[in-house]
N, CA, C and O of each residue as an XYZ file, in Angstrom:
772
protein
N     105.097     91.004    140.521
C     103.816     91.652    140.295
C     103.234     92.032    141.660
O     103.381     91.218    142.572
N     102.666     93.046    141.869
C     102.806     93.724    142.969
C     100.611     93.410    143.143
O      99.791     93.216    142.245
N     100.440     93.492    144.469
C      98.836     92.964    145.062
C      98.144     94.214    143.621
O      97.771     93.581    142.634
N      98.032     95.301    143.531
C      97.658     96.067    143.046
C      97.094     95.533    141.613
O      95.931     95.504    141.211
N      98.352     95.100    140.947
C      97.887     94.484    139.656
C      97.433     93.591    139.649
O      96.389     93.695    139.004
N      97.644     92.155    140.193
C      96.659     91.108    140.818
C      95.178     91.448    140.558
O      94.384     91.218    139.646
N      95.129     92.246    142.019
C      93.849     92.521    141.715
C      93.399     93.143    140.830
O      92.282     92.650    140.670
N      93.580     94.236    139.842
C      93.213     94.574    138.805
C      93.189     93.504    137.875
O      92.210     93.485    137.129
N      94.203     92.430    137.716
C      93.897     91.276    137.072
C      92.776     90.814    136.624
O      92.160     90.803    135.558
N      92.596     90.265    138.151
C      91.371     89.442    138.826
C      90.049     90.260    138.093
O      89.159     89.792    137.383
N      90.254     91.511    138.500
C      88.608     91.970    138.539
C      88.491     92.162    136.585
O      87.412     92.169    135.992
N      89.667     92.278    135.993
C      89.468     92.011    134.419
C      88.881     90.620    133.661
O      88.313     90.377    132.596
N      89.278     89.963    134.658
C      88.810     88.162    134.351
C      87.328     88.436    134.526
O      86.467     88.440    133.646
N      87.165     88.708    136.060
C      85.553     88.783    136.342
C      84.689     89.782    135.286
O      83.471     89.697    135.122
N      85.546     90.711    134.630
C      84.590     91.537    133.397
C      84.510     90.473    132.637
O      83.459     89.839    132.543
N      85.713     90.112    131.939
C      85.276     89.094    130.752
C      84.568     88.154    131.191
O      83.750     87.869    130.316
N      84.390     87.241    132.472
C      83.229     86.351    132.350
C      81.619     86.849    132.534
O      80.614     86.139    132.516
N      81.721     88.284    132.713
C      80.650     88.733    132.744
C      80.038     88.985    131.451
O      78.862     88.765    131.158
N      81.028     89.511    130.638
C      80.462     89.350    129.054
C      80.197     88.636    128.332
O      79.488     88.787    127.337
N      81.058     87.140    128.946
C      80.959     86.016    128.583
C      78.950     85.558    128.157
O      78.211     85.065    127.304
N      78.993     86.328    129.801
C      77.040     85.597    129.909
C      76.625     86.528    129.871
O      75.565     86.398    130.483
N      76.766     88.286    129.298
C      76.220     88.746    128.576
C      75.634     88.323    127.125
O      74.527     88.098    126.635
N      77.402     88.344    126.583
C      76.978     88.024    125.111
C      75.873     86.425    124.978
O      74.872     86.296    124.272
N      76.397     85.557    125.762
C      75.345     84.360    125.785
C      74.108     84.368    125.746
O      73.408     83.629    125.054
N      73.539     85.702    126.926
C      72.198     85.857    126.656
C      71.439     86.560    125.654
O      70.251     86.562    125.330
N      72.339     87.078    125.312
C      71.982     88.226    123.896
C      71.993     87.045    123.011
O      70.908     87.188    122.447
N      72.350     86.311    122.679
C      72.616     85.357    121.861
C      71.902     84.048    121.764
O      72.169     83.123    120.997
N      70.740     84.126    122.860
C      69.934     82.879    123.540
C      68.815     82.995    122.560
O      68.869     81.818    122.204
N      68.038     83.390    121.988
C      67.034     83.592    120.478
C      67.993     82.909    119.637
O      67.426     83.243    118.597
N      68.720     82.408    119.332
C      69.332     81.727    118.534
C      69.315     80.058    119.127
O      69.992     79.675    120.081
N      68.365     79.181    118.306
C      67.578     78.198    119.266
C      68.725     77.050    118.437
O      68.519     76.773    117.256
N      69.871     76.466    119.162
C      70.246     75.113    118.765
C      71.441     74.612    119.725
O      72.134     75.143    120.593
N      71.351     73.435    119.192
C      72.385     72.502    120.957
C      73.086     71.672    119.978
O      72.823     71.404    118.805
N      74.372     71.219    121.016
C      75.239     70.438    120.522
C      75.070     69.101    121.071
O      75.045     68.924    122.289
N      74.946     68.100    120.188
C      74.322     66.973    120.043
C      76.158     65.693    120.437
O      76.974     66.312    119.755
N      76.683     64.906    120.852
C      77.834     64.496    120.309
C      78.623     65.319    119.501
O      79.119     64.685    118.569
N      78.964     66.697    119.528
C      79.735     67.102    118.482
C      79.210     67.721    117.705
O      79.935     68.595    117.229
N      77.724     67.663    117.128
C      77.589     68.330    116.277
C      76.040     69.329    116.792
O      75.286     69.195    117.756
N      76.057     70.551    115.370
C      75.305     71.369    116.195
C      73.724     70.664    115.405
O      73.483     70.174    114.301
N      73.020     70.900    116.471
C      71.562     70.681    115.228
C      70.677     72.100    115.959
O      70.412     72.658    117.024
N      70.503     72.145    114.628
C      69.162     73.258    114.681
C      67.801     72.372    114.617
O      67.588     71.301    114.047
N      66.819     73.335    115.531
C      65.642     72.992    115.206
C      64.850     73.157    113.770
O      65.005     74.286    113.303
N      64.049     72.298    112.982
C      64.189     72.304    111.517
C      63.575     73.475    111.485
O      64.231     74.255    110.794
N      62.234     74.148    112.090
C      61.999     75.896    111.378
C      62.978     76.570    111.264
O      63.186     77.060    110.154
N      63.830     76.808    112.251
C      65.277     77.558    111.971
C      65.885     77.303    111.490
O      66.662     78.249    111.365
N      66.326     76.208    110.791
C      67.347     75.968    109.606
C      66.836     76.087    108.281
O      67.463     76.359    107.257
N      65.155     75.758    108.479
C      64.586     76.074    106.989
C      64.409     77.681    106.727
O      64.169     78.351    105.723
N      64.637     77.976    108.093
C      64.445     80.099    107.563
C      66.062     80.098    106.991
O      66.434     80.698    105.982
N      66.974     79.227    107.939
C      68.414     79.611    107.461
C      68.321     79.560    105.798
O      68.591     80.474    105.020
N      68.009     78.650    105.590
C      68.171     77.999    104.151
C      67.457     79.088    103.128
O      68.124     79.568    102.212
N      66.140     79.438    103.314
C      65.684     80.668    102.593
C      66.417     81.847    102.477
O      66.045     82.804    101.799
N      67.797     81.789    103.340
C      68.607     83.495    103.153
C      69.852     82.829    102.839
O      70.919     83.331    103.194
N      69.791     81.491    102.059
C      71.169     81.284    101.604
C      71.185     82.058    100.105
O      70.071     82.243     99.613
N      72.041     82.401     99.542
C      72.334     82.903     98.583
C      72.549     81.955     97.707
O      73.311     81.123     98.200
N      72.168     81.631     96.405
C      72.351     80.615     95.414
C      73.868     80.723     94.884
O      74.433     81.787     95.136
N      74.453     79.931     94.313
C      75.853     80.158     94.147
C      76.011     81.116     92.573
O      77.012     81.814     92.406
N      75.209     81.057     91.793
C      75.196     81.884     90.722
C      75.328     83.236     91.448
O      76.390     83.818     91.667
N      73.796     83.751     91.873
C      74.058     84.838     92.377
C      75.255     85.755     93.305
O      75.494     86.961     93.362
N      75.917     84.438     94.047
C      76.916     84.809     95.198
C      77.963     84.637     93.948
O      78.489     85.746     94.050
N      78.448     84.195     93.148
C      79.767     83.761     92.205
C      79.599     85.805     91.095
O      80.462     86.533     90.605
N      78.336     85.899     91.173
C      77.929     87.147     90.511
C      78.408     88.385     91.255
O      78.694     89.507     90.837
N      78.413     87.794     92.633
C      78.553     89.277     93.447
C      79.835     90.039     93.786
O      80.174     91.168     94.142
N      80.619     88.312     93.361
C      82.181     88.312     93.657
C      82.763     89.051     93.249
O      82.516     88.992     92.045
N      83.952     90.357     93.531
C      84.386     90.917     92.482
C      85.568     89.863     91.704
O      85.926     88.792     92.193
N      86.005     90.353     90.567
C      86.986     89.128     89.523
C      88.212     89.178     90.478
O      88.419     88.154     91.129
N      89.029     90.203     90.644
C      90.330     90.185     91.546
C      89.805     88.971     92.697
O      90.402     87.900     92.589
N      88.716     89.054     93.810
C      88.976     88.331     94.441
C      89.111     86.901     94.398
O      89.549     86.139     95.259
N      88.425     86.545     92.655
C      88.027     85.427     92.644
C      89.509     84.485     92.003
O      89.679     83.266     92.014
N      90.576     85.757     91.391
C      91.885     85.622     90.981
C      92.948     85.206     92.364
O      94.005     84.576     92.321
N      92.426     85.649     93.256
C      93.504     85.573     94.510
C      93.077     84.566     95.092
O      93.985     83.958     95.659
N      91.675     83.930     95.248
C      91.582     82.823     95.900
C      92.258     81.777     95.453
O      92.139     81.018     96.415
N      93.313     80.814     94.124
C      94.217     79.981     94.496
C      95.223     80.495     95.476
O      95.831     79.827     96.313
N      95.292     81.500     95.301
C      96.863     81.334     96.126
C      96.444     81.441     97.488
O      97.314     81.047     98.265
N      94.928     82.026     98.271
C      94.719     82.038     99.309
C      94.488     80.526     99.961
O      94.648     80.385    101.173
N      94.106     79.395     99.120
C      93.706     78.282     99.133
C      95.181     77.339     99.005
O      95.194     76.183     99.430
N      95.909     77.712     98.631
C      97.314     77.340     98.798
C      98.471     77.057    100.144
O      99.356     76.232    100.367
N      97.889     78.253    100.861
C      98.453     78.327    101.791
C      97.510     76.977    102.686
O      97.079     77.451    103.737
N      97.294     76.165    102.595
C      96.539     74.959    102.929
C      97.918     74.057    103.016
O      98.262     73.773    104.163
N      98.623     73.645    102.104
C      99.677     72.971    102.099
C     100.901     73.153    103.018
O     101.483     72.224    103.578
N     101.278     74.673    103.124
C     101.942     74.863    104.664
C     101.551     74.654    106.187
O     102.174     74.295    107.187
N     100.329     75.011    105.939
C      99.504     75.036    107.239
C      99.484     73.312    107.613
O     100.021     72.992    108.673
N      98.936     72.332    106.843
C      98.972     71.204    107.107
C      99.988     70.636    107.474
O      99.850     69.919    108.466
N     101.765     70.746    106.670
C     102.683     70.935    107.023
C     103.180     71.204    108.750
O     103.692     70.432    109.561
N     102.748     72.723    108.861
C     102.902     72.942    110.276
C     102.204     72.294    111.447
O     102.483     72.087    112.628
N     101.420     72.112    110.830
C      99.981     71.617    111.658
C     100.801     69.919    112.307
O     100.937     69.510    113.460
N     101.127     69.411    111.209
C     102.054     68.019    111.201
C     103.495     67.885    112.470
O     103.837     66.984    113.236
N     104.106     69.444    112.143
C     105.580     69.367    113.139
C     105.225     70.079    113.933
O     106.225     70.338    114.603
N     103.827     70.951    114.580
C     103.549     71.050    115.655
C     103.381     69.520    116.686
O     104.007     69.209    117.699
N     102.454     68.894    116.065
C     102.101     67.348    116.883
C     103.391     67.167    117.352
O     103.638     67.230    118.557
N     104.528     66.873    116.227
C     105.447     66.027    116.896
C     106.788     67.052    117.043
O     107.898     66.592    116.777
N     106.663     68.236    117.411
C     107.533     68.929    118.547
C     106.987     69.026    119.857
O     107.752     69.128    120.815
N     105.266     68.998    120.071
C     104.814     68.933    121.370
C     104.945     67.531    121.498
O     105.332     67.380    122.657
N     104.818     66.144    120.837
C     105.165     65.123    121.626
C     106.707     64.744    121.990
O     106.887     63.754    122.698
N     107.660     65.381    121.600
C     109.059     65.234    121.508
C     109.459     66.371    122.888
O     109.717     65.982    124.027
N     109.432     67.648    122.497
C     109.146     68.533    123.348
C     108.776     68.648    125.265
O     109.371     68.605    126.342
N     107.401     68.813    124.702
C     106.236     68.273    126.428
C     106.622     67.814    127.428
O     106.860     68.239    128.558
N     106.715     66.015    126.448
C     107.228     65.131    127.007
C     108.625     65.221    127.962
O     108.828     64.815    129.106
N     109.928     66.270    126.530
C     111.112     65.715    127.919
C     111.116     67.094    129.069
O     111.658     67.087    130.174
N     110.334     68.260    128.431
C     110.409     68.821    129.640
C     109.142     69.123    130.621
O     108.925     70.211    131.154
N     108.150     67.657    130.786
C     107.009     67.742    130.796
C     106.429     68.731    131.398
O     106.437     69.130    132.562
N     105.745     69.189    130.106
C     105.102     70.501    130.117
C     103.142     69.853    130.078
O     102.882     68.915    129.324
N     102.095     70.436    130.874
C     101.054     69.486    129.963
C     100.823     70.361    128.709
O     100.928     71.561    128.455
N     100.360     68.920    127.840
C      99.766     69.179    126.448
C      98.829     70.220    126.554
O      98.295     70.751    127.528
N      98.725     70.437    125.067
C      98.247     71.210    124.545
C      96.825     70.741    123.623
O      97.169     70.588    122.451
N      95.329     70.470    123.818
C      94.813     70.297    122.945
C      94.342     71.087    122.247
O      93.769     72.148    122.496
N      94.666     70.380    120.956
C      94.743     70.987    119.401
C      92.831     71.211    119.187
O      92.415     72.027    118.364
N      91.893     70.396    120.018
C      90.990     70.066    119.830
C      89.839     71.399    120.375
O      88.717     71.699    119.967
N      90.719     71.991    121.473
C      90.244     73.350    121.900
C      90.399     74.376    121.142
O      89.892     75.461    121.425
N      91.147     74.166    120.035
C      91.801     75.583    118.691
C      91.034     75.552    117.495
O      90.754     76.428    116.676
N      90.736     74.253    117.586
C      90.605     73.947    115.850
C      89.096     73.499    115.760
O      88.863     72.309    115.552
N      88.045     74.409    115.910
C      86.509     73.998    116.076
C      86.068     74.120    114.564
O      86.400     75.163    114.001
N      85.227     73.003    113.700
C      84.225     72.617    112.767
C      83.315     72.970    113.051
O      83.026     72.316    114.053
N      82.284     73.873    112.773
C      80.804     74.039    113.639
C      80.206     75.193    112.495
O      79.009     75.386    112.711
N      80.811     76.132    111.159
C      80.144     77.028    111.112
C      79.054     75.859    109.539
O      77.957     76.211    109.106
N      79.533     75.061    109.241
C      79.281     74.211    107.870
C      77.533     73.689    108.461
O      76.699     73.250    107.669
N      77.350     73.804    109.490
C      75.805     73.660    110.226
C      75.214     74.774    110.003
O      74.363     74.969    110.871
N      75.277     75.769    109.085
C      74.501     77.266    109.189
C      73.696     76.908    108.088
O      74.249     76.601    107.032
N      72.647     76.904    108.173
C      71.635     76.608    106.754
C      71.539     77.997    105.827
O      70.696     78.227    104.960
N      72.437     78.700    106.176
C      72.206     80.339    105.123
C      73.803     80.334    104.475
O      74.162     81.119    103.598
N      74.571     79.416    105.015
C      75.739     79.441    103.927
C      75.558     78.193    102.702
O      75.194     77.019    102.764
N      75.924     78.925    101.782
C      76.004     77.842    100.487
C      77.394     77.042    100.496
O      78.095     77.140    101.504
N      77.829     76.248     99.410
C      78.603     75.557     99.385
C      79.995     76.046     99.972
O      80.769     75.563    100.799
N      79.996     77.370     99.094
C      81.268     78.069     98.851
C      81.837     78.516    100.221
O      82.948     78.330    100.719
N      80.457     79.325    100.796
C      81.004     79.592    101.844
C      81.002     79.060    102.876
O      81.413     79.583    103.912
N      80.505     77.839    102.774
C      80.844     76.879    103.911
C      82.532     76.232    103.518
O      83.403     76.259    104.388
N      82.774     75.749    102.305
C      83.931     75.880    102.168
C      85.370     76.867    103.199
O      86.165     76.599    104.100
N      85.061     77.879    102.478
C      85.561     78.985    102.938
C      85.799     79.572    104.741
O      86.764     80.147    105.245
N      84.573     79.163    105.312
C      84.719     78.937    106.607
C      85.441     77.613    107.592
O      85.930     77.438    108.708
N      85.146     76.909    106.413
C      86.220     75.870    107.177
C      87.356     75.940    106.838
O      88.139     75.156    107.375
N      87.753     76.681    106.057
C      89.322     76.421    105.592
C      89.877     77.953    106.861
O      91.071     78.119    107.112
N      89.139     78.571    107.277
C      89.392     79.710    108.154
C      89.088     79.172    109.685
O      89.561     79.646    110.718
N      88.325     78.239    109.585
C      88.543     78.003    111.212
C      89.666     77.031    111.254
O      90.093     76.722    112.367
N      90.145     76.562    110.308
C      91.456     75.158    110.291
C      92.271     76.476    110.393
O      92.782     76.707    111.489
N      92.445     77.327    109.433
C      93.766     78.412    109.457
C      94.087     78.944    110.974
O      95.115     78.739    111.621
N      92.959     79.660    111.349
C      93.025     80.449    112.567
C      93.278     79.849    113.727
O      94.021     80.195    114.645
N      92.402     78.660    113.568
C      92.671     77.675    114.513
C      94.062     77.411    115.050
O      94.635     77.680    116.106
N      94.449     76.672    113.731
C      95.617     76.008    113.957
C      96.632     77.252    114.581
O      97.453     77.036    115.473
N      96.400     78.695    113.890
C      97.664     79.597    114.500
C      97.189     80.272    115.606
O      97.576     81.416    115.842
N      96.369     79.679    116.335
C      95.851     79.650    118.073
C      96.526     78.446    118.766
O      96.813     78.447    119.963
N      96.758     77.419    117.924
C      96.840     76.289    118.745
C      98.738     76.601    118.540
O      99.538     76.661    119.474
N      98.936     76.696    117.635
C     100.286     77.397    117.801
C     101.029     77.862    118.609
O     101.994     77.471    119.266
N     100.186     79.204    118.428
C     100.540     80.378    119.452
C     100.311     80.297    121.597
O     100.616     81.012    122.552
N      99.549     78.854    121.351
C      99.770     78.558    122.452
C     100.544     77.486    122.928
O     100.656     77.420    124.152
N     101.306     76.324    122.002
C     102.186     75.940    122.266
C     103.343     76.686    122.161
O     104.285     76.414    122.906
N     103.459     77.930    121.044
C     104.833     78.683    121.923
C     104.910     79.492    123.195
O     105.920     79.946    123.734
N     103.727     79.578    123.547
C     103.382     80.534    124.786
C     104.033     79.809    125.911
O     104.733     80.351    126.767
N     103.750     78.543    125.843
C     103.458     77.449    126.771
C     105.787     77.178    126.685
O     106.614     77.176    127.597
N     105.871     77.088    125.878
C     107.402     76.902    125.215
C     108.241     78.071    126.165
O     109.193     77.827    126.906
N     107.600     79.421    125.919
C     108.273     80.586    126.020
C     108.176     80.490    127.858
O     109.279     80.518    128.404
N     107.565     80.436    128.324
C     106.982     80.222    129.605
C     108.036     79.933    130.778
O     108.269     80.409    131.890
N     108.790     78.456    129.606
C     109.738     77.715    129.859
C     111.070     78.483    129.904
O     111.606     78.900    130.932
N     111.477     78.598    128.794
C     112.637     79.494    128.120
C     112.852     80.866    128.561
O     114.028     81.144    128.800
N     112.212     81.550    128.682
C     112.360     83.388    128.460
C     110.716     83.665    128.983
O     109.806     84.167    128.323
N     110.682     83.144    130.425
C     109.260     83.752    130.948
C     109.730     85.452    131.361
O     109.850     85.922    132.493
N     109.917     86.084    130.147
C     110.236     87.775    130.418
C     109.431     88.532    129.514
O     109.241     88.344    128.312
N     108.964     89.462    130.315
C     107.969     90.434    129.662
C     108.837     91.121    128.891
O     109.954     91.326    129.367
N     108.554     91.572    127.679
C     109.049     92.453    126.759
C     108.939     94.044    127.325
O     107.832     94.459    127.669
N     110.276     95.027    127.418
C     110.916     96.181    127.436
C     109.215     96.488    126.702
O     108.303     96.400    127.524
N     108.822     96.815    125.304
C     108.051     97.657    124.495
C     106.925     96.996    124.757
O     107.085     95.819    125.081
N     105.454     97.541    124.700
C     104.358     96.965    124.859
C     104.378     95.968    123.757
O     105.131     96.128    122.796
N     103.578     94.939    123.856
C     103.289     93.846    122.667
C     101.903     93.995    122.162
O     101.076     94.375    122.991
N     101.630     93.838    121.345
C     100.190     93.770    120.693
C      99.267     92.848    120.897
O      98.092     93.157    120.702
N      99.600     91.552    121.321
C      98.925     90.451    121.731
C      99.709     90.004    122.597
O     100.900     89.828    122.337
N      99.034     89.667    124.112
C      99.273     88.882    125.097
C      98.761     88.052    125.187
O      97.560     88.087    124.916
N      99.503     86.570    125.710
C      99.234     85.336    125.266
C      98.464     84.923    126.922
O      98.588     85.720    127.852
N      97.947     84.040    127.038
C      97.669     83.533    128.545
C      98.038     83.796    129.841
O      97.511     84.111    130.908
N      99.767     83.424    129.118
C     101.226     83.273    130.193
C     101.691     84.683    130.227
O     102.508     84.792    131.140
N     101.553     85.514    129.767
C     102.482     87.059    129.692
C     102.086     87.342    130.810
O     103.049     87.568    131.544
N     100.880     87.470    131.445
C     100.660     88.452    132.826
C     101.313     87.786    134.063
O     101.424     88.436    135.103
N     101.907     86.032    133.948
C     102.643     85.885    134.546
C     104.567     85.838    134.593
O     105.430     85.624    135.445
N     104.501     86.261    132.773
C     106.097     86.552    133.205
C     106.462     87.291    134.033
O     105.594     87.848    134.706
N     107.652     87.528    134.252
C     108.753     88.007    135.349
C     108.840     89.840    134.446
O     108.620     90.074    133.257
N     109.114     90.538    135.220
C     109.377     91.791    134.713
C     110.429     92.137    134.242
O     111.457     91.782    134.820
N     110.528     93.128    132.762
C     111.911     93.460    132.336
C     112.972     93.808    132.919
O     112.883     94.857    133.555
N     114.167     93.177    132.925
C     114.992     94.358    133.904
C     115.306     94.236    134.986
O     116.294     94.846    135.394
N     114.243     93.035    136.192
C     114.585     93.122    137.595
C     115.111     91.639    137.287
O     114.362     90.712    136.977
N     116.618     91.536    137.425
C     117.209     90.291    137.078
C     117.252     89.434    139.125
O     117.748     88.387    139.541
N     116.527     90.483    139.784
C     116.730     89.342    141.425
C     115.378     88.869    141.249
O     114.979     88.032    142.059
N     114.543     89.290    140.260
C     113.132     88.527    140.411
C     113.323     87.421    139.553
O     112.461     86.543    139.610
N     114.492     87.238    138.583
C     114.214     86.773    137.754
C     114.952     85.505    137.968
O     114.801     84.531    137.231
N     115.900     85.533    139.176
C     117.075     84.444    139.614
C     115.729     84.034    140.590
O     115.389     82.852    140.568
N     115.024     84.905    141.369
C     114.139     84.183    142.764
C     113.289     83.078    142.120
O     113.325     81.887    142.429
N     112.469     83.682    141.120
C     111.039     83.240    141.076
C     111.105     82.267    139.611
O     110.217     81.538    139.170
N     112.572     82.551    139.000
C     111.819     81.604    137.711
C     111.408     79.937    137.919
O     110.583     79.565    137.085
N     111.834     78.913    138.863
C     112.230     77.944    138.897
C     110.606     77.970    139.840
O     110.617     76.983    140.576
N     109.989     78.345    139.923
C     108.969     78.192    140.970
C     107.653     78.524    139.913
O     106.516     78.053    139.931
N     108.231     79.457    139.053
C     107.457     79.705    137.435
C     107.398     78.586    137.032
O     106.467     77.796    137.187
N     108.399     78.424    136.474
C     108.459     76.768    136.103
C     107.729     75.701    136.386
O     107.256     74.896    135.584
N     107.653     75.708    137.430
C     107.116     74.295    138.201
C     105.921     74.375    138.439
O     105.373     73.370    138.889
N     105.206     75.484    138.236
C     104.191     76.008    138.469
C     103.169     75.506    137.571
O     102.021     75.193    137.887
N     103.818     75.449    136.158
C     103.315     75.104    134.916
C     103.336     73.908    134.633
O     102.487     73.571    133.808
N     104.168     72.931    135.111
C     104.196     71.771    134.809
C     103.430     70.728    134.961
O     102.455     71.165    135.574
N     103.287     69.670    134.785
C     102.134     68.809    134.467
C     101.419     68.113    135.680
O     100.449     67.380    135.487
């Protein structure tokens, strides 16, 4: 990777943390703190939340029927996910360990926090947690294979990719196999624990 892109890197990081505390301040009228873990609102703001919750009659009314037909099987996919969720743990402790890589916390992927909104009802507090466990978990995933691939095949893909993971802007480039004998072992080690 040549100074040029570096720095274009760099100054892309410094946008996103700038939006970072953009969006934060745009977002600062929204009055509540995290307590041990959990969020608390101040009670006027949760009692306005609560006045724009939707009653579940009315929200079960609004539903169209198809969607309300597809939610087992969307609620299904719960049983794989837990599954995976299970032989992720113990391929990163089997894994990590012999080629110690550091861990991965699962605890940075998989956030509980929207079931504190006083304007969602049951359902859709339901519903949001079963989507931050889903999404979650295929973040926490996607960064233990990142973290995997890093290891294995730190090579940028020939065709653009649609999602770049953390580690992509430091793979090795397609094609130049003397960058790829120089620098992988220094890649490597780079990452390690």
């Amino acid at each position: 990777m040549n100074d040029r892109i570096k720095e274009m890197l760099e100054e892309i990081e410094d946008i996103k943390q700038k939006l970072s505390e953009e969006i934060a301040e745009h977002e600062k009228h929204i009055s509540y703190e995290i307590q041990n873990g959990y969020v608390k609102f101040e009670k006027e703001i949760l009692d306005k939340q609560r006045e724009n919750m939707k009653n579940l009659v009315a929200w079960f009314g609004d539903i169209p029927l198809l969607h309300l037909l597809a939610s087992p099987l969307v609620y299904s996919m719960i049983v794989p996910a837990i599954l995976f969720d299970v032989l992720l743990f113990i391929y990163q402790q089997v894994v990590f360990r012999i080629f110690k890589f550091k861990f991965i916390k699962r605890s940075d992927y998989i956030r509980f926090d929207r079931q504190y909104l006083g304007y969602l009802n049951i359902v859709e507090k339901l519903n949001c947690m079963y989507c931050s466990y889903f999404n979650g978990l295929m973040q926490y995933a996607s960064a233990i294979a990142s973290r995997t691939e890093l290891y294995f095949c730190p090579i940028k893909h020939a065709k653009k990719v649609v999602y770049e993971h953390e580690h992509y802007k430091d793979f090795l480039q397609y094609g130049d196999e003397e960058e790829y004998q120089e620098k992988l072992e220094a890649l490597r080690k780079h990452f390690e624990k």
